[in-house]
VOKOL-62977 format. One record per residue: residue in one letter; chain; x negated, y negated, z negated of N, C-alpha, C in turn. Coordinates in nm, 3 decimals, decimal comma, always signed. Example, Ala and Ser with C-alpha at 12.3 -4.5 7.8 and 13.67 -1.06 7.14 Angstrom:
// residues 2
+--------+--------+---------+---------+---------+---------+---------+---------+---------+---------+---------+
| residu | chaine |    n_px |    n_py |    n_pz |   ca_px |   ca_py |   ca_pz |    c_px |    c_py |    c_pz |
+--------+--------+---------+---------+---------+---------+---------+---------+---------+---------+---------+
|      A |      A |  -1,319 |  +0,569 |  -0,780 |  -1,230 |  +0,450 |  -0,780 |  -1,320 |  +0,330 |  -0,780 |
|      S |      A |  -1,285 |  +0,225 |  -0,708 |  -1,367 |  +0,106 |  -0,714 |  -1,290 |  -0,003 |  -0,787 |
+--------+--------+---------+---------+---------+---------+---------+---------+---------+---------+---------+
// end
This chain:
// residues 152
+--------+--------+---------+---------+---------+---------+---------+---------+---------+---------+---------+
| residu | chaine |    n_px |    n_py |    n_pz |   ca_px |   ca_py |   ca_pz |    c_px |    c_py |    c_pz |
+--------+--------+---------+---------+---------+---------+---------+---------+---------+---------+---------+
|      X |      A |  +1,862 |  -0,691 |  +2,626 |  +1,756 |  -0,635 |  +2,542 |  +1,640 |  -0,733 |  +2,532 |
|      X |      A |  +1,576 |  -0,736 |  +2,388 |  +1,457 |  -0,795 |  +2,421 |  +1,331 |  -0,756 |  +2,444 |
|      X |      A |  +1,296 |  -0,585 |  +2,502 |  +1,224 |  -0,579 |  +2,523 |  +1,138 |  -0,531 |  +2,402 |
|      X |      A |  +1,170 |  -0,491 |  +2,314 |  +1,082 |  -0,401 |  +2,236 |  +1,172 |  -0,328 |  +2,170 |
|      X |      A |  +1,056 |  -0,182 |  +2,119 |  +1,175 |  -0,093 |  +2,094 |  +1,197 |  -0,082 |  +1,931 |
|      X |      A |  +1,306 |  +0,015 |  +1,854 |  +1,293 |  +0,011 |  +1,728 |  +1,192 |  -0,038 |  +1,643 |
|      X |      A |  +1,112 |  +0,070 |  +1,677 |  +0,969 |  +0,025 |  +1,605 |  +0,931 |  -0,108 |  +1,556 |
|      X |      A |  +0,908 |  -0,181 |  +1,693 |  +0,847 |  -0,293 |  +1,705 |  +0,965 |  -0,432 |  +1,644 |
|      X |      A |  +1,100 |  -0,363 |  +1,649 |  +1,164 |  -0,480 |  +1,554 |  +1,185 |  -0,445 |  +1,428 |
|      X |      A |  +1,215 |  -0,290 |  +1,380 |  +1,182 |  -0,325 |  +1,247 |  +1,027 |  -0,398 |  +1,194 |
|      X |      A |  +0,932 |  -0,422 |  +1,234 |  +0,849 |  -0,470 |  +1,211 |  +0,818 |  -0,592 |  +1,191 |
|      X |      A |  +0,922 |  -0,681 |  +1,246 |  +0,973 |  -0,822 |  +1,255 |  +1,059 |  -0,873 |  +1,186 |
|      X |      A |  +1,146 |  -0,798 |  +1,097 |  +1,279 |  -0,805 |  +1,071 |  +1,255 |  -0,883 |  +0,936 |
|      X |      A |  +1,330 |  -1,004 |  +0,928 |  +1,288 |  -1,124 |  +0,817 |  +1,310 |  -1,062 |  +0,657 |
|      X |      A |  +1,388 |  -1,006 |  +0,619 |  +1,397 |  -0,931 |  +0,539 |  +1,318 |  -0,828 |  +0,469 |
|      X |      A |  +1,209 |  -0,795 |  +0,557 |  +1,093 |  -0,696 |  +0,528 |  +0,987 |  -0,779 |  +0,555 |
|      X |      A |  +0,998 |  -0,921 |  +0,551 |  +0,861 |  -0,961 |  +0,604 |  +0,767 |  -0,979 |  +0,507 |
|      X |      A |  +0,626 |  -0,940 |  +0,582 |  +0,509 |  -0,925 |  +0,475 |  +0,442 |  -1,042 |  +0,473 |
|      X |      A |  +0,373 |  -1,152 |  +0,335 |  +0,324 |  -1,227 |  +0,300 |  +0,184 |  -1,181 |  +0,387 |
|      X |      A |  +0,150 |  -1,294 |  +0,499 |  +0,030 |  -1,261 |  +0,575 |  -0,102 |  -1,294 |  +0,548 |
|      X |      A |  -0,058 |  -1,362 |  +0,419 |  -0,184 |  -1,469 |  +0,369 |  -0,218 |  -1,427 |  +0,265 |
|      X |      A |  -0,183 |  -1,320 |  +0,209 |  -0,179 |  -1,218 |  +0,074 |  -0,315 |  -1,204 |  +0,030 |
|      X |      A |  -0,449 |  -1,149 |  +0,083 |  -0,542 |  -1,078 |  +0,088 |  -0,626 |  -1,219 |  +0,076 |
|      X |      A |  -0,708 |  -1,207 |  -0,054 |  -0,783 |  -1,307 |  -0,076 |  -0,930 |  -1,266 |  -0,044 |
|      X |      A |  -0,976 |  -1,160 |  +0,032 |  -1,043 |  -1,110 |  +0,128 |  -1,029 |  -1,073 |  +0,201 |
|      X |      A |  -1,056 |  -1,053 |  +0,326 |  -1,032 |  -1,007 |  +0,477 |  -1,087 |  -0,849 |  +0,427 |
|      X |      A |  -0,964 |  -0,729 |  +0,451 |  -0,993 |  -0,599 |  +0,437 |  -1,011 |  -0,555 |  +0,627 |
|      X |      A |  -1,104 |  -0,466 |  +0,582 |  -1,140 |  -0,394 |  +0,754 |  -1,098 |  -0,337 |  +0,764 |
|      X |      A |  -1,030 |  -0,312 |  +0,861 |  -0,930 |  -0,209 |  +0,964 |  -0,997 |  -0,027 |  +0,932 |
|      X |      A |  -1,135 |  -0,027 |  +0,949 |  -1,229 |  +0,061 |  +0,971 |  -1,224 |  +0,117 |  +0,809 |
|      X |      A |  -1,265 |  +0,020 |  +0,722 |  -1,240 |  +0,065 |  +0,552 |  -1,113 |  +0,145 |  +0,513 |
|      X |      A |  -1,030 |  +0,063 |  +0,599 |  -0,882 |  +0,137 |  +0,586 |  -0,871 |  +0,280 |  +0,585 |
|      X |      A |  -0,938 |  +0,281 |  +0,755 |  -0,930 |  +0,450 |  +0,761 |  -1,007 |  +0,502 |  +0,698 |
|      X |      A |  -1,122 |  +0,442 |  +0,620 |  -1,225 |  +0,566 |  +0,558 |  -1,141 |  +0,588 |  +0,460 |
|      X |      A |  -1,098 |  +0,466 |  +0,420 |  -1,056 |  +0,499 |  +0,202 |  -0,904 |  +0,586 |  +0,217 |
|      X |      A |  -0,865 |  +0,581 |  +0,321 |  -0,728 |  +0,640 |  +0,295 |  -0,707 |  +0,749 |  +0,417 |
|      X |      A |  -0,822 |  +0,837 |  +0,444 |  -0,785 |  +0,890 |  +0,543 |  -0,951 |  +1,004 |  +0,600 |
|      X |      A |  -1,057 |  +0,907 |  +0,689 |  -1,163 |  +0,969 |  +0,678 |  -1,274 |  +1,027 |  +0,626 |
|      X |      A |  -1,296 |  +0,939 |  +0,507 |  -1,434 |  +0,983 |  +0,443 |  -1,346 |  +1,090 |  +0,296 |
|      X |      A |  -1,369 |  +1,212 |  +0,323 |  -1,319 |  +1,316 |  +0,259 |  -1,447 |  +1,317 |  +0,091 |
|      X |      A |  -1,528 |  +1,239 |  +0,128 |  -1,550 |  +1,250 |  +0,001 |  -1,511 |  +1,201 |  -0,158 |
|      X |      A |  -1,476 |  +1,074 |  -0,077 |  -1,398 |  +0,979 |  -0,134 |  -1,245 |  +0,917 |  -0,113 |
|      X |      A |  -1,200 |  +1,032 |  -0,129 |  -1,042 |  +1,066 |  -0,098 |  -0,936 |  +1,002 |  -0,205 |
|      X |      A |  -0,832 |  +0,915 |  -0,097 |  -0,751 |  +0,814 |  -0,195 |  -0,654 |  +0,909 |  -0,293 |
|      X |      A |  -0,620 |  +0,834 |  -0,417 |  -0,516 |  +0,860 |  -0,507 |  -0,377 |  +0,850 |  -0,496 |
|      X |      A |  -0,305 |  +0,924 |  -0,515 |  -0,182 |  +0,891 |  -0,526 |  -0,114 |  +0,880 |  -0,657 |
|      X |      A |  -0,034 |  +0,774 |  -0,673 |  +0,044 |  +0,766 |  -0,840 |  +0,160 |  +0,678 |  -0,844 |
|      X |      A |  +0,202 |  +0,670 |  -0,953 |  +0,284 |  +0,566 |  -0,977 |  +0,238 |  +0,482 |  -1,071 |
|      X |      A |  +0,318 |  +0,314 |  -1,055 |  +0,307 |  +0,226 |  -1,158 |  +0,354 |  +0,217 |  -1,250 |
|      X |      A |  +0,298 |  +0,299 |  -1,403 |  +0,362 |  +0,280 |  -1,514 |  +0,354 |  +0,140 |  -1,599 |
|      X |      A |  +0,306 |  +0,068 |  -1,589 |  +0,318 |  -0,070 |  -1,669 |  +0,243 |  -0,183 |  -1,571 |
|      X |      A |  +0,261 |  -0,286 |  -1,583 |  +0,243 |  -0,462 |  -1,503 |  +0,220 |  -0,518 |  -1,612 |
|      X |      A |  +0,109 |  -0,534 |  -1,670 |  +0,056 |  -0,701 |  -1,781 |  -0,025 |  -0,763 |  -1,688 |
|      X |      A |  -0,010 |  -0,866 |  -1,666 |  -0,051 |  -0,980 |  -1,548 |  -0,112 |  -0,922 |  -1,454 |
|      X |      A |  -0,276 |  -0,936 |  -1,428 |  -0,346 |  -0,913 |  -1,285 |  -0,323 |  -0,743 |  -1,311 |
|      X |      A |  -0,332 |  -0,661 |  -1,421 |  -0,364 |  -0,532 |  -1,415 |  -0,202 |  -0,427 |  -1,387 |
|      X |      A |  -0,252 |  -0,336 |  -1,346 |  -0,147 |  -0,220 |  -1,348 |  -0,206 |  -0,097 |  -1,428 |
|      X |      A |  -0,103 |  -0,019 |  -1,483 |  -0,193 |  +0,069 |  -1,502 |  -0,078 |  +0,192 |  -1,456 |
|      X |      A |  -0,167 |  +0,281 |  -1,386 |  -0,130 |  +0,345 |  -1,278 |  -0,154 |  +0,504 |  -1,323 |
|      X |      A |  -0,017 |  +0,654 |  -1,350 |  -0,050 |  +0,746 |  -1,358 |  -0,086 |  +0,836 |  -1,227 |
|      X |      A |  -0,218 |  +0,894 |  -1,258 |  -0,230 |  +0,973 |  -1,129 |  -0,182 |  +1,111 |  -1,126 |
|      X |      A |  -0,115 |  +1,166 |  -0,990 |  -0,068 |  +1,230 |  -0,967 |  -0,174 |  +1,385 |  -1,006 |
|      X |      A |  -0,104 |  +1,497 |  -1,100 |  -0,242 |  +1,555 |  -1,075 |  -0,324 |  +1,537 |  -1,247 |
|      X |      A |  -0,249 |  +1,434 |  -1,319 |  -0,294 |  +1,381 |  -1,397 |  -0,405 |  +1,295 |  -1,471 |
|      X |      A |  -0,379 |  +1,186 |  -1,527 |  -0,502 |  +1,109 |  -1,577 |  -0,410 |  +0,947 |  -1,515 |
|      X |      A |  -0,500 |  +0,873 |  -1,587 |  -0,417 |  +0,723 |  -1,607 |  -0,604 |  +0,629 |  -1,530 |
|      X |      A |  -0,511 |  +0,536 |  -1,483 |  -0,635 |  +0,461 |  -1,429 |  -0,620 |  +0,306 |  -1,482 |
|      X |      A |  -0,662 |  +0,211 |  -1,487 |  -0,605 |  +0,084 |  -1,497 |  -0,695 |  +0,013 |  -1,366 |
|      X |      A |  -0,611 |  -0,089 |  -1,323 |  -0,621 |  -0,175 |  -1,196 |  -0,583 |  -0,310 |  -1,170 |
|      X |      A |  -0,709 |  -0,384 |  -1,166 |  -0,709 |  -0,528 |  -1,174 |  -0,677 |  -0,559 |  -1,017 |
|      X |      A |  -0,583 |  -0,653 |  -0,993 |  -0,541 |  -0,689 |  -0,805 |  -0,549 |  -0,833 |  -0,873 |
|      X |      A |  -0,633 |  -0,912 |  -0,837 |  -0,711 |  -1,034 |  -0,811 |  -0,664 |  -1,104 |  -0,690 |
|      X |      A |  -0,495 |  -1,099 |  -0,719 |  -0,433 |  -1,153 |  -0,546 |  -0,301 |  -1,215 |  -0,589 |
|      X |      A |  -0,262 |  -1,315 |  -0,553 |  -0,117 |  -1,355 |  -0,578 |  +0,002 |  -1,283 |  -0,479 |
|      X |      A |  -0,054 |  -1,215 |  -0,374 |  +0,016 |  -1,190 |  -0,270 |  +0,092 |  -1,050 |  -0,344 |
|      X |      A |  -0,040 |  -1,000 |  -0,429 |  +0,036 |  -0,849 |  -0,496 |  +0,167 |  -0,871 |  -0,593 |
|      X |      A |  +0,164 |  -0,962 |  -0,631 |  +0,311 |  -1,051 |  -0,765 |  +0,411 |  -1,052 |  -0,644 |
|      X |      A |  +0,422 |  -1,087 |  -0,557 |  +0,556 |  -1,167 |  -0,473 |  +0,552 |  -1,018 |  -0,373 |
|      X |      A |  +0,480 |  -0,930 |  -0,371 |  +0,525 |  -0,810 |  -0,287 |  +0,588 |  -0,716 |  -0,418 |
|      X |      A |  +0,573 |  -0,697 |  -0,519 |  +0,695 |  -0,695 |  -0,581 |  +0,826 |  -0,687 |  -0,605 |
|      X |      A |  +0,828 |  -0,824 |  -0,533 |  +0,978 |  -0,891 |  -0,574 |  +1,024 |  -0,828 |  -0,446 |
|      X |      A |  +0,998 |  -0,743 |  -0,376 |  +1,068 |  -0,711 |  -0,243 |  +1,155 |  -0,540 |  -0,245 |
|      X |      A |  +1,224 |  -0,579 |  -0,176 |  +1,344 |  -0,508 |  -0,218 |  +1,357 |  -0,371 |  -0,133 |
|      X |      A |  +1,215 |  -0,334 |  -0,094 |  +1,251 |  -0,214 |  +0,016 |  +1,107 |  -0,114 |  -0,046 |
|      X |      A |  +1,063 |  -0,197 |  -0,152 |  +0,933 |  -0,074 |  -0,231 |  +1,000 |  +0,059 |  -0,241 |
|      X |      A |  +0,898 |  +0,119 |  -0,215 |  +0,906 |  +0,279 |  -0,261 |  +0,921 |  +0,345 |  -0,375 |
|      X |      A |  +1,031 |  +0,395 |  -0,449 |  +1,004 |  +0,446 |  -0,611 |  +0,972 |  +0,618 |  -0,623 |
|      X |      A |  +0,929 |  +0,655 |  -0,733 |  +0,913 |  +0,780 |  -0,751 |  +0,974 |  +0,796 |  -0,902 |
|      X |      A |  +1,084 |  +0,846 |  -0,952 |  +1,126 |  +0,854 |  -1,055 |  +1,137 |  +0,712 |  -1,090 |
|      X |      A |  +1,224 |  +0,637 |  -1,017 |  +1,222 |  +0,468 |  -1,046 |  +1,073 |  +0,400 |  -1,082 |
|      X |      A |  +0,948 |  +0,476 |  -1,047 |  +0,810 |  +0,392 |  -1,082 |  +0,778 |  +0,335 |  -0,935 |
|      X |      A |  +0,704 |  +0,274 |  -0,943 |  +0,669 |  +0,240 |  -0,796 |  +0,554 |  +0,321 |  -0,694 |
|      X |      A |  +0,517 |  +0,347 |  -0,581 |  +0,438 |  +0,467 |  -0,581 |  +0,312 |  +0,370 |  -0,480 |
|      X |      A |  +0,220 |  +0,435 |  -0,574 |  +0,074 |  +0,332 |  -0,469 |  -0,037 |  +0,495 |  -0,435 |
|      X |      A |  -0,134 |  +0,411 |  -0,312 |  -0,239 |  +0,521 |  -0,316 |  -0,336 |  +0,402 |  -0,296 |
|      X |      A |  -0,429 |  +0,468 |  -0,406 |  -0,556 |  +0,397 |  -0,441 |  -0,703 |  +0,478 |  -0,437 |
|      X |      A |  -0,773 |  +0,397 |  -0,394 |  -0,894 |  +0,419 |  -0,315 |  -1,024 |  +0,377 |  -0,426 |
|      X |      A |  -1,054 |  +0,399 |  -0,540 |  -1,164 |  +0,332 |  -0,617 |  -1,237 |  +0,273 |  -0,576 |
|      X |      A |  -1,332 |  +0,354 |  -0,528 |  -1,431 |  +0,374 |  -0,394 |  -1,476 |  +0,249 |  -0,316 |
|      X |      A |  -1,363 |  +0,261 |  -0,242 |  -1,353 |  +0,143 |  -0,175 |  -1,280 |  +0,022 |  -0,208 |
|      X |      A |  -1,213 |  -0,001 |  -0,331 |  -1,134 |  -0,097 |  -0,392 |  -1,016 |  -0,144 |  -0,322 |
|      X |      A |  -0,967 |  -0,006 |  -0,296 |  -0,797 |  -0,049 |  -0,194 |  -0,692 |  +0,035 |  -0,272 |
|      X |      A |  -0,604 |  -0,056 |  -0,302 |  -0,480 |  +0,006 |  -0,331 |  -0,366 |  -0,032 |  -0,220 |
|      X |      A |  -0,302 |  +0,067 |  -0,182 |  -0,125 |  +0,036 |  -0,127 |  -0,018 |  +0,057 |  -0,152 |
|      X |      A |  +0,085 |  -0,035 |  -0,163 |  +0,169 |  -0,036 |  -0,226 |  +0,331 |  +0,025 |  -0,124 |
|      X |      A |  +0,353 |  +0,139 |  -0,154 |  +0,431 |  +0,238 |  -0,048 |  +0,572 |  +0,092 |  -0,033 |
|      X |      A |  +0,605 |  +0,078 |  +0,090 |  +0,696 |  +0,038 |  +0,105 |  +0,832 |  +0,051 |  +0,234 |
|      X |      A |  +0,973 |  +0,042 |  +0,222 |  +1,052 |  +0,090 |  +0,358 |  +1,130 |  +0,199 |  +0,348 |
|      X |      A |  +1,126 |  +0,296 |  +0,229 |  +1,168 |  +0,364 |  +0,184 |  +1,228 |  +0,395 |  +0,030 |
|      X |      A |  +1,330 |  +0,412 |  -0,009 |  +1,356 |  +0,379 |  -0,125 |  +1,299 |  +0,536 |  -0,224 |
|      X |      A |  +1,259 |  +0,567 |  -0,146 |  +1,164 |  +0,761 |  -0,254 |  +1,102 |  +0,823 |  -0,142 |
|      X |      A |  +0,995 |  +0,844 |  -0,183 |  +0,892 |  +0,918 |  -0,122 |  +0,952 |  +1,035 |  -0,011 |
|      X |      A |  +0,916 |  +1,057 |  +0,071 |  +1,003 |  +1,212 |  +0,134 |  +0,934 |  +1,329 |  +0,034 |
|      X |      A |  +0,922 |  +1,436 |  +0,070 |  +0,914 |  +1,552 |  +0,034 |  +0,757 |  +1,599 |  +0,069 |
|      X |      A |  +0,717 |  +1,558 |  +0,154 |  +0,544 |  +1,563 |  +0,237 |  +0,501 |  +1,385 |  +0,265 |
|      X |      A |  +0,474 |  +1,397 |  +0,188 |  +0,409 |  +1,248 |  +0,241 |  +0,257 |  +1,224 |  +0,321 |
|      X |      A |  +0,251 |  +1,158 |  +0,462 |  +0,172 |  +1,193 |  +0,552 |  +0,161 |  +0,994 |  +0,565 |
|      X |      A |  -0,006 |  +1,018 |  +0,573 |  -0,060 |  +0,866 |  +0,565 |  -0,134 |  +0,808 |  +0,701 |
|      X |      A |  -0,066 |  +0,744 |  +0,784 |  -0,080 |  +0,767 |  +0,912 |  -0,231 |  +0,605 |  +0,923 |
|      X |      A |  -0,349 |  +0,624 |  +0,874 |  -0,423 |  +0,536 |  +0,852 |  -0,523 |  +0,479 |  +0,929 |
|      X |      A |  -0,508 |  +0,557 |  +1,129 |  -0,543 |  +0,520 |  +1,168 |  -0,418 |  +0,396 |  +1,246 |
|      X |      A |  -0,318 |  +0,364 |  +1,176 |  -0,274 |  +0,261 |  +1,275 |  -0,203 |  +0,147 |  +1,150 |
|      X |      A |  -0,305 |  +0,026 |  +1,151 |  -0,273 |  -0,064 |  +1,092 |  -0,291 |  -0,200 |  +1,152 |
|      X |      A |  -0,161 |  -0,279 |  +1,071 |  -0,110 |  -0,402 |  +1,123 |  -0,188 |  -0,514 |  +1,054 |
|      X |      A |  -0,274 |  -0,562 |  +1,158 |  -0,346 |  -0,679 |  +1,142 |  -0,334 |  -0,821 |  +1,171 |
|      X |      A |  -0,303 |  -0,918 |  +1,060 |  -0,321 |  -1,053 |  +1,074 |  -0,420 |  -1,137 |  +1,010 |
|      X |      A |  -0,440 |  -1,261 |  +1,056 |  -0,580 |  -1,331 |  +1,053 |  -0,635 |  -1,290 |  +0,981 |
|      X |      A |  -0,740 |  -1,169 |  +1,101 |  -0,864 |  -1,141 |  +1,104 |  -0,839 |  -1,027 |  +0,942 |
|      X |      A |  -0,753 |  -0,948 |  +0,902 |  -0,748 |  -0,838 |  +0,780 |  -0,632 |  -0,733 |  +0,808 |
|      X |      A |  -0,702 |  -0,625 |  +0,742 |  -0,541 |  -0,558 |  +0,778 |  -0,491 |  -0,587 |  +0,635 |
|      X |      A |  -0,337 |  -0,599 |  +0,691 |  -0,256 |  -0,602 |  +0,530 |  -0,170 |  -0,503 |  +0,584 |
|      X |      A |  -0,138 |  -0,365 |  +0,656 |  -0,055 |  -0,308 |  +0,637 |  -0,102 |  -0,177 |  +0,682 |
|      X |      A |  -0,053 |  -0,069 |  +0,634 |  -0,062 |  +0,069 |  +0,719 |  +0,063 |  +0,086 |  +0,780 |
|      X |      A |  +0,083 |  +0,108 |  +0,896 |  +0,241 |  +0,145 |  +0,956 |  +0,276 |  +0,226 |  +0,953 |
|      X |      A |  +0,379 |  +0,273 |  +0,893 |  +0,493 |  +0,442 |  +0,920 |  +0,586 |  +0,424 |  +0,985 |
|      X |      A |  +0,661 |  +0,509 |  +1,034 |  +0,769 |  +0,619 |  +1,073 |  +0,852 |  +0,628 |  +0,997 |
|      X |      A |  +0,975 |  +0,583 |  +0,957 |  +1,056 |  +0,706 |  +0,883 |  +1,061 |  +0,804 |  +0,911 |
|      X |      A |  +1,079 |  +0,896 |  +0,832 |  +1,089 |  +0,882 |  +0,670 |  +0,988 |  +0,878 |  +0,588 |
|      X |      A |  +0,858 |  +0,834 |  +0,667 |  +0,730 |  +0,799 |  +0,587 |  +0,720 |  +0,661 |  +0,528 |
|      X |      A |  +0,660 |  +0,622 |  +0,423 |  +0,673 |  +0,497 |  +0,390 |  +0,551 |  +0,391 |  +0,485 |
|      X |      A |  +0,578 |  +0,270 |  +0,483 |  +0,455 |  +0,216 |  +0,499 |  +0,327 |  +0,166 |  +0,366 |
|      X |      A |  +0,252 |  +0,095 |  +0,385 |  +0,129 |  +0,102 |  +0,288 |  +0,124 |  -0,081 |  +0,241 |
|      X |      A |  +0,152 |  -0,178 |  +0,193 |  +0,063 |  -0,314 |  +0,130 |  -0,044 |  -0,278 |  +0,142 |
|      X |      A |  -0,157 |  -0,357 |  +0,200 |  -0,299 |  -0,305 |  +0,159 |  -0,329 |  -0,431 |  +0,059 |
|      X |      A |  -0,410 |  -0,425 |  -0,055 |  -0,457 |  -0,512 |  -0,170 |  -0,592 |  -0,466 |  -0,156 |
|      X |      A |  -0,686 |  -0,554 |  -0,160 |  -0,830 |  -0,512 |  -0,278 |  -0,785 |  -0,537 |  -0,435 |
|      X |      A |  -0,897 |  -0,418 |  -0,483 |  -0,844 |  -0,444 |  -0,620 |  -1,020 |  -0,364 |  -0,721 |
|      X |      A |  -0,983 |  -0,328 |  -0,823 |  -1,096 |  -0,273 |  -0,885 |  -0,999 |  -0,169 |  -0,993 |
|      X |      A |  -1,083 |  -0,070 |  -1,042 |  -1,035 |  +0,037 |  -1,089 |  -1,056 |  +0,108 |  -1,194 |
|      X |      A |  -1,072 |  +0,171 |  -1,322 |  -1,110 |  +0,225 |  -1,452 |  -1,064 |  +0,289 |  -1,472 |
|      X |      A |  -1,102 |  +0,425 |  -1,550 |  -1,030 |  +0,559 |  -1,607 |  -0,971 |  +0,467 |  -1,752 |
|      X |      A |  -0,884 |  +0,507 |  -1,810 |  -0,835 |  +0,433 |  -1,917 |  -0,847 |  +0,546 |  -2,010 |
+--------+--------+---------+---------+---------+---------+---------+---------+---------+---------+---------+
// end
């Protein structure tokens, strides 16, 4: 054995590995939990990605209403191309934070479960940002991006 358990190797596993250098700002651990978790006033979105024209997405919210969303990151293009994103009706499924200018991009699961539970006090931090929220199956995990946001 090497000494760590499931958890800790799917987390390693080259195939799921997350671009660490993604975040063209250092996001706070602490922001994390407000925008997606503590500050109830300003409570994150959930949706899917209906269209990709370059930096923008434009994103339906769950609940209804359309947002558009500029990600000002190259790291968000090449997390993409990865093969373990989360779909919802084949769209891709993010929760976005205006507020605080965080979107995440659900990943580890190929469809949402049935209750989806955002576990946002425990995120995976490299140099000095978090870029991840961690789940559990059958919960997904989170991409964290800064980004900016508009009712369309």
């Amino acid at each position: 054995m090497d000494g760590t358990g499931p958890r800790e190797r799917s987390l390693h596993r080259k195939d799921t590995a997350v671009d660490t250098h993604h975040t063209t700002r250092p996001i706070h651990w602490m922001a994390v939990r407000r925008a997606f978790g503590q500050d109830l006033d300003h409570q994150a979105i959930l949706g899917t990605i209906k269209k990709i024209a370059a930096n923008n997405l434009f994103v339906a919210v769950v609940g209804g209403g359309w947002l558009e969303v500029t990600i000002d990151d190259p790291g968000f293009v090449r997390a993409l191309d990865r093969d373990d994103l989360c779909r919802y009706k084949h769209k891709l499924v993010v929760l976005l934070n205006p507020h605080y200018g965080l979107i995440g991009l659900a990943t580890g699961t190929s469809k949402p479960p049935l209750r989806l539970e955002v576990p946002f006090g425990v995120c995976r931090l490299e140099n000095g940002s978090a870029v991840e929220i961690v789940a559990e199956a059958p919960q997904p995990s989170w991409l964290l991006f800064r980004c900016t946001a508009r009712v369309c």
